[in-house]
SETOR-442958 format. One record per residue: x, y, z of N, C-alpha, C in turn; residue in three letters. Coordinates in steps of 0.05 Angstrom, whole numbers, plus 32768, in hexadecimal, padded with zeros to 4 digits. Layout:
! SETOR-442958
XYZXYZXYZALA/...
***
This chain:
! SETOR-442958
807682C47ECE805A82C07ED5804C82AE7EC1UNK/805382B37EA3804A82A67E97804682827E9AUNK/8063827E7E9E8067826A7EA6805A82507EBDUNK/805782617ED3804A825A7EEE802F82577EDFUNK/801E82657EC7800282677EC78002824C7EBAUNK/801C82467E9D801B82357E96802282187EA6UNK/802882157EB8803182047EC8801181F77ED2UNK/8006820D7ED97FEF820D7EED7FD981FC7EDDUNK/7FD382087EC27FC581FF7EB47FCC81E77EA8UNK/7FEB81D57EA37FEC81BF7E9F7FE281A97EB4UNK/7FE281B17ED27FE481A57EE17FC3819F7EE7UNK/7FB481B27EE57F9381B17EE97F87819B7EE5UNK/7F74818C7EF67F6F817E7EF27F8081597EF7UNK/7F9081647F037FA481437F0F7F9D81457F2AUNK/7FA4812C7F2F7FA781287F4A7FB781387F63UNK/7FB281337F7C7FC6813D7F8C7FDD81387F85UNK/7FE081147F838007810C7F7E800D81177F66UNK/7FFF811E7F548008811F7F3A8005813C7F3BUNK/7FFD81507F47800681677F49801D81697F59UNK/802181617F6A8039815E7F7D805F81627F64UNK/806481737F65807E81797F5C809881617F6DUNK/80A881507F5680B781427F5C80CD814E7F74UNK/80D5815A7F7680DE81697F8880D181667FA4UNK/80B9816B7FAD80AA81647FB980AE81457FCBUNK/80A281367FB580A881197FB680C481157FC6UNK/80D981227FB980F581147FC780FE81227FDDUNK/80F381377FE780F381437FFB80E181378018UNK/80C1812F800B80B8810F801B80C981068021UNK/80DA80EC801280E280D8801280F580D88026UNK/810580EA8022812280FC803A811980FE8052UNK/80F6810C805A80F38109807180F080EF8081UNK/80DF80E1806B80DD80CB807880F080B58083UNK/810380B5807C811B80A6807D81168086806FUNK/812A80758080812B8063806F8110804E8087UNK/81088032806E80F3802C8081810D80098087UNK/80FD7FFB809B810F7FF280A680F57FD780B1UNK/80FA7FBF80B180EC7FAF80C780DA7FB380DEUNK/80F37FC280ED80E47FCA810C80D37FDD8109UNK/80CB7FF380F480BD800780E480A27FEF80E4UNK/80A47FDD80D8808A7FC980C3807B7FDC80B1UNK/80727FD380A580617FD4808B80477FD4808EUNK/80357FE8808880147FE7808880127FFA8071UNK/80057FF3805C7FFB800380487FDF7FF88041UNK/7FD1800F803F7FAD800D80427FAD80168023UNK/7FA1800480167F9680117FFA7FB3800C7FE7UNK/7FBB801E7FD57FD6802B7FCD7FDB80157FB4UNK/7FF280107FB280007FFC7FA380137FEA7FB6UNK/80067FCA7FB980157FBF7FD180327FB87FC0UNK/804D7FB17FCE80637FB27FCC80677F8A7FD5UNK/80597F7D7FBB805C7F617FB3807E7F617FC2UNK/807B7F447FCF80A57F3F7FDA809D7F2D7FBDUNK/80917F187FB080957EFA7FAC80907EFF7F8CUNK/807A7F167F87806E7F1A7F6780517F287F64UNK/80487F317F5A802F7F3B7F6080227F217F57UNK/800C7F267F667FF37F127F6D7FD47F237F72UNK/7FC77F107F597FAC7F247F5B7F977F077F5EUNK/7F807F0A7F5D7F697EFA7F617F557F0E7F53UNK/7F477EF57F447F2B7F087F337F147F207F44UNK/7F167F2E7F437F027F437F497F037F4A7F62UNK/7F267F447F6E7F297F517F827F407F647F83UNK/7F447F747F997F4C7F917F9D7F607F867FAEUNK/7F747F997FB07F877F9D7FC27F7F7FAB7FDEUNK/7F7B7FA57FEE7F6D7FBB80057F877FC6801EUNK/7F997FAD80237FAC7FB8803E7FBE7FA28033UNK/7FD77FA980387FEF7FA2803F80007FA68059UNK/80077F84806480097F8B8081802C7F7E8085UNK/80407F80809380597F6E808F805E7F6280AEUNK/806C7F4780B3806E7F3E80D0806F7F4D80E2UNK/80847F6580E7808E7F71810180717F7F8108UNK/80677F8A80EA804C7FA580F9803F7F938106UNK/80367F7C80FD801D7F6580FE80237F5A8118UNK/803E7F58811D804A7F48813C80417F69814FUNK/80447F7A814780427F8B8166802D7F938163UNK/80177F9381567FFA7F9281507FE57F86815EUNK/7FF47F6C81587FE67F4E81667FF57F3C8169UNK/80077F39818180197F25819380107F0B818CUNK/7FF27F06818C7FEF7EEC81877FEC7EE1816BUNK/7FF27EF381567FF17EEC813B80147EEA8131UNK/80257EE9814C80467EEF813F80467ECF812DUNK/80547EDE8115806A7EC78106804A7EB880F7UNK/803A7EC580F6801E7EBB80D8802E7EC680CAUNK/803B7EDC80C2804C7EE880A480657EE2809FUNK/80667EC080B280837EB780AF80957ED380AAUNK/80987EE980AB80AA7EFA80A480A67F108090UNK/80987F08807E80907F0D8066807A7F26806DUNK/80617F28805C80467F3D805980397F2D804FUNK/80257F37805B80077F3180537FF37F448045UNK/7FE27F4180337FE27F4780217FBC7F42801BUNK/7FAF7F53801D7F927F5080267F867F598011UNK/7F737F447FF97F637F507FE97F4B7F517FEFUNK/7F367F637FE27F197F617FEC7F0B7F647FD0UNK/7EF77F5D7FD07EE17F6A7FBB7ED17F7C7FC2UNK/7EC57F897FAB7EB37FA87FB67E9D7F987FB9UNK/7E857FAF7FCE7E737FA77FD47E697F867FDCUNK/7E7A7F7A7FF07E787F667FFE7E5F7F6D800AUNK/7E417F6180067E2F7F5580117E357F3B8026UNK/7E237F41803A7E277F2C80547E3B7F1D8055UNK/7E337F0880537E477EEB80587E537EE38039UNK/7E5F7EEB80367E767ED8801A7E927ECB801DUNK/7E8D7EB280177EA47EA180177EBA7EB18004UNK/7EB67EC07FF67EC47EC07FD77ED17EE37FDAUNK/7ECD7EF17FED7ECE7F077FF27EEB7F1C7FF1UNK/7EF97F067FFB7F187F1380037F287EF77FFEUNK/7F447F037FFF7F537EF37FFA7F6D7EF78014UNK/7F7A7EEE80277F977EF480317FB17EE98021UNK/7FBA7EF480127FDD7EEC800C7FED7EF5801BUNK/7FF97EDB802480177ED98030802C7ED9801FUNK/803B7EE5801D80567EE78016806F7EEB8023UNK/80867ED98020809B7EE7803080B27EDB801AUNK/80D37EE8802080E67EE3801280F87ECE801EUNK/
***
């Protein structure tokens, strides 16, 4: 018991993932299986998964990460803009109206 209290109390104060027991995590990962093309790629927010190198721009954010296949059954008429590759969408906070300077799209492919 002791133990569990001390466990409890190291953990106070972290995050969900970072409370999350590794064990946990690889038991996720198992369900999810493996990801695959015909799967595609959309990650909102997170840490995007650079193919070419990471790439940043001044005072902008990472917001979505998108890859060909999702983007082709998405929007038929946008097939083959990610030559194959992902796209790669920065924004700045608090975008007021109209700004040229606002966001950024990176393409990348291998």
């Amino acid at each position: 018991m002791t133990a569990l209290i001390a466990q409890a109390q190291a953990r106070a104060g972290l995050s969900a993932q970072q409370n999350t027991p590794q064990e946990r995590w690889e038991a996720i990962a198992t369900q999810c299986g493996e990801d695959s093309d015909e799967d595609g790629l959309a990650k909102i927010a997170g840490i995007p998964a650079w193919i070419q190198g990471q790439e940043t721009r001044p005072g902008l954010n990472h917001v979505l990460q998108i890859n060909n296949s999702r983007l082709t059954r998405a929007a038929q008429e946008h097939k083959g803009i990610l030559v194959g590759g992902a796209g790669y969408l920065l924004l700045k906070q608090g975008i007021d109206d109209e700004d040229l300077v606002a966001g950024a799209l990176i393409i990348q492919s291998s």
